[in-house]
ChimeraX commands (.cxc) that place a marker at each C-alpha (Angstrom):
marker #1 position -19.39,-20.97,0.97 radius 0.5
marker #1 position -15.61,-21.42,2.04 radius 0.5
marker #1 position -15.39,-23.74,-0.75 radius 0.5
marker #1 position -16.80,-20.94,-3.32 radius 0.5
marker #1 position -14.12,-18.45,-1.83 radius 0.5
marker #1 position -11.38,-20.68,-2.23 radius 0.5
marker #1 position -12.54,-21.19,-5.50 radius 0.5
marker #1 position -12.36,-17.69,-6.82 radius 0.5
marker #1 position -9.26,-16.66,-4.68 radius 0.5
marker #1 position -6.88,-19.66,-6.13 radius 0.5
marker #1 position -4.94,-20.16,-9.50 radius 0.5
marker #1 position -7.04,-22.45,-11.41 radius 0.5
marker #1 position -6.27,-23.75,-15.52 radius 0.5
marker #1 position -8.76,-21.90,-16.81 radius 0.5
marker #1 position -8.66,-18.30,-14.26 radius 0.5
marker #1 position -6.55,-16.21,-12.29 radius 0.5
marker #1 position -7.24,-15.87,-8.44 radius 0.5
marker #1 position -9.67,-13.13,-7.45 radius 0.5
marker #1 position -8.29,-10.36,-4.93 radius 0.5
marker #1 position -9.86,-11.46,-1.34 radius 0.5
marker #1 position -12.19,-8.48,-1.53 radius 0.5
marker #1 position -13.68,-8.94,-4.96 radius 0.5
marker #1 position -14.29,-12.41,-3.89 radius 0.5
marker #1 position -15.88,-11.41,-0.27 radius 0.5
marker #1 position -18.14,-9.09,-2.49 radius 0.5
marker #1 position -19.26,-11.58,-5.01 radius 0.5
marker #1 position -20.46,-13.84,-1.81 radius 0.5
marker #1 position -22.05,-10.55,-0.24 radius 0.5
marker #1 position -23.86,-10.40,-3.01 radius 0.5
marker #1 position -24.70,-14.00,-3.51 radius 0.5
marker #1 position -25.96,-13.63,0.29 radius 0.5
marker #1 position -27.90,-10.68,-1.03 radius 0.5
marker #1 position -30.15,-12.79,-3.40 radius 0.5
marker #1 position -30.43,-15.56,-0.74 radius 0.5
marker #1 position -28.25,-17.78,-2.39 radius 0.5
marker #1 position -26.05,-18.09,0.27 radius 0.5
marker #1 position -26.66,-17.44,4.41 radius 0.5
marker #1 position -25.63,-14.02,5.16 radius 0.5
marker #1 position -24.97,-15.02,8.45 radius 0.5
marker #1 position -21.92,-17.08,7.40 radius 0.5
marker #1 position -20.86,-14.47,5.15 radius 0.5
marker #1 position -20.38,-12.03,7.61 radius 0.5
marker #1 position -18.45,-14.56,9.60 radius 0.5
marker #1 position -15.63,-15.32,6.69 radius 0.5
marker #1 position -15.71,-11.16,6.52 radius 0.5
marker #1 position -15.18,-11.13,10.10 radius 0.5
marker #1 position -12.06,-13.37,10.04 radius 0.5
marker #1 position -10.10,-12.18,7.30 radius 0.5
marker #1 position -6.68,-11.47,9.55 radius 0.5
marker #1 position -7.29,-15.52,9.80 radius 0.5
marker #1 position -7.74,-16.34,6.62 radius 0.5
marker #1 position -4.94,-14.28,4.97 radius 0.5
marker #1 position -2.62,-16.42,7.49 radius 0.5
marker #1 position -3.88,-19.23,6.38 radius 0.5
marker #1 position -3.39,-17.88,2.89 radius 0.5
marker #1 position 0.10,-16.96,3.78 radius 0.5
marker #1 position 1.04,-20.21,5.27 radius 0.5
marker #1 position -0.14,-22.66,2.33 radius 0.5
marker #1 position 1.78,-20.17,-0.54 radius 0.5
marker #1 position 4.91,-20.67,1.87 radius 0.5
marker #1 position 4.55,-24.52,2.51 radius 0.5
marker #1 position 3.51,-25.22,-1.11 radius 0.5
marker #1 position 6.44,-23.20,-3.13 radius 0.5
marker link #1:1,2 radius 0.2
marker link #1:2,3 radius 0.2
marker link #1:3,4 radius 0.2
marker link #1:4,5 radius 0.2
marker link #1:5,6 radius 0.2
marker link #1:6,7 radius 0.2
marker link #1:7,8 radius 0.2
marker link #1:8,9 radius 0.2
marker link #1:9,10 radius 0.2
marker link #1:10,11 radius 0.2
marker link #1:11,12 radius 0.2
marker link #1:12,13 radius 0.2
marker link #1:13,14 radius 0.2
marker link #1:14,15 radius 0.2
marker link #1:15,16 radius 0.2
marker link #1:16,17 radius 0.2
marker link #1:17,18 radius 0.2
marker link #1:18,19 radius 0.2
marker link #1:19,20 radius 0.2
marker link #1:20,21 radius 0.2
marker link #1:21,22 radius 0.2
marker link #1:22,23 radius 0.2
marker link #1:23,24 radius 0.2
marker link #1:24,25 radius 0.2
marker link #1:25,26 radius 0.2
marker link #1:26,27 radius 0.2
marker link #1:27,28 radius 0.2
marker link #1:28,29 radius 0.2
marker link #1:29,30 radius 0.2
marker link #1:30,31 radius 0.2
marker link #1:31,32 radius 0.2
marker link #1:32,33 radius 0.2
marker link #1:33,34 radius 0.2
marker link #1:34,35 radius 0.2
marker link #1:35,36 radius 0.2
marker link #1:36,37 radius 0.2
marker link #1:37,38 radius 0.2
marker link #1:38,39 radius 0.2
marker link #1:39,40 radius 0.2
marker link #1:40,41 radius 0.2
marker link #1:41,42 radius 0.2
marker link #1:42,43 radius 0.2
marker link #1:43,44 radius 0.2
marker link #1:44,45 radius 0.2
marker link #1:45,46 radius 0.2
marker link #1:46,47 radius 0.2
marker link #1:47,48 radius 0.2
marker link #1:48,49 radius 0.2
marker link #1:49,50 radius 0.2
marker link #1:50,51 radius 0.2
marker link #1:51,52 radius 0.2
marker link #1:52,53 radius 0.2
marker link #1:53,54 radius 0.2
marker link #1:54,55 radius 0.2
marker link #1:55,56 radius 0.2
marker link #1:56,57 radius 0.2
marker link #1:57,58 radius 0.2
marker link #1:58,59 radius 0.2
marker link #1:59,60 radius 0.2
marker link #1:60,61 radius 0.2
marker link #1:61,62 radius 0.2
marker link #1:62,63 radius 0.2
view
């Protein structure tokens, strides 16, 4: 699951990144239909603060 949300929230050849909420929706979703555990969905929606520092800190190490 934290590999599907980095997916969809980085720069890739063929996409732009996806805002952190539309991507936290699509996996809401996804946990919806039972393709993913809604358990560990709610946790990555629980620690967004923590994940938009990590965010912050690999744009500033990697410009």
């Amino acid at each position: 699951m934290a590999d599907i949300f980095d997916a969809l929230t980085s720069n890739r050849p063929y996409k732009s990144a996806w805002s952190n909420a539309d991507a936290l929706d699509t996996l809401k979703n996804l946990a919806i239909i039972e393709k993913l555990d809604p358990d560990c969905v709610d946790a990555l929606c629980n620690s967004l603060d923590k994940i938009e520092k990590i965010q912050t800190q690999f744009t500033e190490r990697f410009r």
